[in-house]
C-alpha positions in Angstrom: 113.0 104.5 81.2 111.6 108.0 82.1 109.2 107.9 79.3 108.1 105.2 80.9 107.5 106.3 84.6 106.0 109.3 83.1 103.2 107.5 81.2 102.9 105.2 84.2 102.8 108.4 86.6 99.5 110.0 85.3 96.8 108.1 87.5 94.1 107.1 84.8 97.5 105.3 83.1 98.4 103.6 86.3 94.9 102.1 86.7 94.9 100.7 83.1 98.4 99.5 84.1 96.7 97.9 87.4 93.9 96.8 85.6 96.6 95.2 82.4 98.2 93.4 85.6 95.5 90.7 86.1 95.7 90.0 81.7 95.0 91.4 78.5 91.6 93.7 78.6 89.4 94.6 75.2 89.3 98.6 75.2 85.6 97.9 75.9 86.1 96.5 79.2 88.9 99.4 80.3 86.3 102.1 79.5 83.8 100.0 81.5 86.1 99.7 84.4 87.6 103.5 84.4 84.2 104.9 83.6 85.7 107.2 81.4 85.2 107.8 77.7 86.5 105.5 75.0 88.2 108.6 73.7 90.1 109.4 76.8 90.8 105.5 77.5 91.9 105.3 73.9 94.1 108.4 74.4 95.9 107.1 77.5 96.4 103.8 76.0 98.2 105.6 73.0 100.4 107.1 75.5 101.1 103.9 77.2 101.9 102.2 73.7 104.2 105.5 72.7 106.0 104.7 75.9 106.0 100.5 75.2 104.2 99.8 78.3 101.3 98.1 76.5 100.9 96.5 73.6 97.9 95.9 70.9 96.6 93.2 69.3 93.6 93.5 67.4 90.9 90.3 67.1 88.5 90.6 64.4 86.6 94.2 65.3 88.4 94.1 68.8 92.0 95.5 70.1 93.2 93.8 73.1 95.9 95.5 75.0 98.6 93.8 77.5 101.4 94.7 79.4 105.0 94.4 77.5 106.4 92.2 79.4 110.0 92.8 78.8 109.3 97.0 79.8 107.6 95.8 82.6 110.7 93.7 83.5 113.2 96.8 83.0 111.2 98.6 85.4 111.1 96.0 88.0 115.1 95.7 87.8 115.3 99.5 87.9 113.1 99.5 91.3 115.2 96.4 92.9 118.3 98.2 92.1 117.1 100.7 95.0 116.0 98.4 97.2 119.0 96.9 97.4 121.0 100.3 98.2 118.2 101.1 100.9 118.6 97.5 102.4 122.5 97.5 102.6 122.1 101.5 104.2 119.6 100.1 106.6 121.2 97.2 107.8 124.5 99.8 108.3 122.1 101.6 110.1 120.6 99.0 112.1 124.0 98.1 113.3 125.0 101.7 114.3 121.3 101.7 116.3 122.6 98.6 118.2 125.8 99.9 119.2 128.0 98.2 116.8 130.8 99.7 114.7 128.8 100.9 111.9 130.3 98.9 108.8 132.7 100.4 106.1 130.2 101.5 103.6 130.1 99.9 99.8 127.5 101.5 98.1 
């Protein structure tokens, strides 16, 4: 998983990430819509792949990357797992704001 937010992290990666979001891009078209080099798209894609974010497919002279969608998934769960503590410490919160007894905490 930290591999993973790291590779995310670096901005150039999470635009290919955003861009990987609406479907699977040639490297062609994510060097046209970074304007950056293919070297340095192709470099940040490596990383990306390292950290099984993306994946590759390659038709005829052409590799096509995507999002692996099971990583994607485990990072999603890992995010929701916090939103759930922050909703449950809100609503405690919210309650204590109002004037209630502030309920016995459980997480």
């Amino acid at each position: 998983m930290q591999q993973r937010l790291a590779a995310i992290s670096e901005p150039n990666r999470f635009r290919i990430v955003e861009l990987l979001k609406e479907g699977p891009r040639p490297v062609g078209a994510i060097v046209d819509a970074l304007g950056l080099g293919q070297p340095q798209v192709s470099r940040h894609l490596r990383l990306l792949a390292e950290a099984d974010v993306v994946e590759m497919t390659k038709q005829a002279q052409q590799r096509i990357y995507r999002l692996h969608p099971e990583a994607m998934l485990l990072i999603s769960d890992w995010v929701q797992g916090f939103a759930a503590l922050w909703v449950g410490r809100m609503d405690r919160l919210g309650s204590l704001l109002d004037g209630d007894r502030a309920p016995e905490p459980n997480a």
